[in-house]
C-alpha positions in Angstrom: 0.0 0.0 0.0 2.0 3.3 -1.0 1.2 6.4 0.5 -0.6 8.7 -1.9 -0.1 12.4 -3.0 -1.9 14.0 -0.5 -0.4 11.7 2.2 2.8 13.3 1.1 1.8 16.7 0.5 0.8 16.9 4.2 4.3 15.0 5.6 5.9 17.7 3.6 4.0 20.3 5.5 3.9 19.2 8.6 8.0 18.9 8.2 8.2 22.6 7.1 6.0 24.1 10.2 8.2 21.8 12.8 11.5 23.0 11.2 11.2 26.3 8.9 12.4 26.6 6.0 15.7 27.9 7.1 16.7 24.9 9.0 16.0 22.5 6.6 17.9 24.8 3.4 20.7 24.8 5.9 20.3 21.3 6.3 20.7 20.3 2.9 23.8 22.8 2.4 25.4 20.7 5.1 24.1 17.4 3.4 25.8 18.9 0.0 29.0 20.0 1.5 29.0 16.0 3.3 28.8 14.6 -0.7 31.5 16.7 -2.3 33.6 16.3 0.7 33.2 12.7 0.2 33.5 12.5 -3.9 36.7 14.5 -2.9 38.0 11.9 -0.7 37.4 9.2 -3.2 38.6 10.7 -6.2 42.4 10.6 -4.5 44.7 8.0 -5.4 44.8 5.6 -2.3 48.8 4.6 -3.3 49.6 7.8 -2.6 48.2 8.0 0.9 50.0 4.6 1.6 53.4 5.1 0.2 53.6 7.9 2.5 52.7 6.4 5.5 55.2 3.3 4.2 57.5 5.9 4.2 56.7 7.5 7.3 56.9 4.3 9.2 60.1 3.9 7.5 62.0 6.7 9.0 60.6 6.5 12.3 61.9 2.9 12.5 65.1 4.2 10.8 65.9 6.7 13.6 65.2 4.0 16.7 68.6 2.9 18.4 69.2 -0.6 17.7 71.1 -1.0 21.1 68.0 0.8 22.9 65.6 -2.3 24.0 62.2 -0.5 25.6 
């Protein structure tokens, strides 16, 4: 059984009287900003993230003492 249009309609206004219409444009600019910041993340090459780290871990393990058991 799927709601029907006026079912909808009145969600949809009941939704805009609890919140205004300012919260919920502010909302969805936060929503937005969540998605780009994620495409963002995704369109970055992973092997570059992890060859530094590989490196990172590298040097810190470099500059240890050998003689120096903690």
């Amino acid at each position: 059984m799927a709601p029907s249009l006026w079912q909808i309609a009145v969600v949809i206004i009941l939704v805009i009287l609890l919140f205004g219409r300012g919260k919920i444009s502010s909302l969805m600019g936060d929503v937005a900003k969540g998605i780009k910041s994620f495409k963002k993340g995704m369109s970055q090459d992973p092997t570059e993230d992890q060859t530094t780290n590989i490196t990172e871990n590298n040097d810190q393990n470099n500059n240890q003492d050998p003689n120096n058991k903690e």
